[in-house]
N, C-alpha and C positions, 0 to 999 in steps of 0.2 A: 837324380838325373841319370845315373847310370843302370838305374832301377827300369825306367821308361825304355831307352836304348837295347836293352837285350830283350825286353816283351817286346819292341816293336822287331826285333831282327826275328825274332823265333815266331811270331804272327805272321811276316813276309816267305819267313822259309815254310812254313806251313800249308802258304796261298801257291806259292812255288810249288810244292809236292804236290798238291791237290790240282792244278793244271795238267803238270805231267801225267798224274793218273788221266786226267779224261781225256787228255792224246794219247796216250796209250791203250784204253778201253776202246776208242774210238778206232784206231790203227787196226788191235784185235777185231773186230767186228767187221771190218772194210775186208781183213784178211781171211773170212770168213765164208765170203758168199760166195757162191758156187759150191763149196762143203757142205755134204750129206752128214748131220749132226742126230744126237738124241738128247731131247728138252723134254725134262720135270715142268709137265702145266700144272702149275699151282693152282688152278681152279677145280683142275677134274684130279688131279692126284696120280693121274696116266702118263707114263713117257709117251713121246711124240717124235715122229721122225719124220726128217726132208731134208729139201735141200735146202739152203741159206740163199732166197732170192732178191733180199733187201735189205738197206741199213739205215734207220730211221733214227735222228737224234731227237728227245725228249725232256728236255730240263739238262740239255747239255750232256744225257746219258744216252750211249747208243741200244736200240732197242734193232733185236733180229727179227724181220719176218719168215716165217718157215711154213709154207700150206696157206690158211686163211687166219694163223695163230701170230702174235705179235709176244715176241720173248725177250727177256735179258739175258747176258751176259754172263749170269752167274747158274742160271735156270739149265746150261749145258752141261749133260752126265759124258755125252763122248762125240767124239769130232774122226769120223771117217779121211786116212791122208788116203 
């Protein structure tokens, strides 16, 4: 019984963390647009550079538009303040 009770407390703190990551991912990306960035497209291999004109969620993951390219969050080498 007390077996059950701490898997289930450490699965909820788990779903807990992984919430806050995607309000936070999301917050980041919101805080984002208008910033002139440089994004690794993983297609061509080429940095990319714009400005942040949009913030699109995808499976709950926010995705940056920058030009006519659609990026993540993790795909940014630098953020122009």
């Amino acid at each position: 019984m007390c077996r059950f009770n701490v898997s289930f407390n450490i699965n909820k703190n788990f779903e807990t963390f992984l919430n806050l990551k995607k309000s936070n991912d999301v917050s980041q990306a919101i805080n984002l647009l208008g910033k002139y960035v440089t994004i690794a497209d993983v297609s061509t291999k080429l940095p990319v550079s714009g400005t942040v004109s949009g913030v699109n969620l995808v499976n709950d993951e926010p995705e940056l538009v920058v030009g006519d390219g659609k990026y993540k969050l993790t795909d940014i080498l630098s953020i122009e303040i």
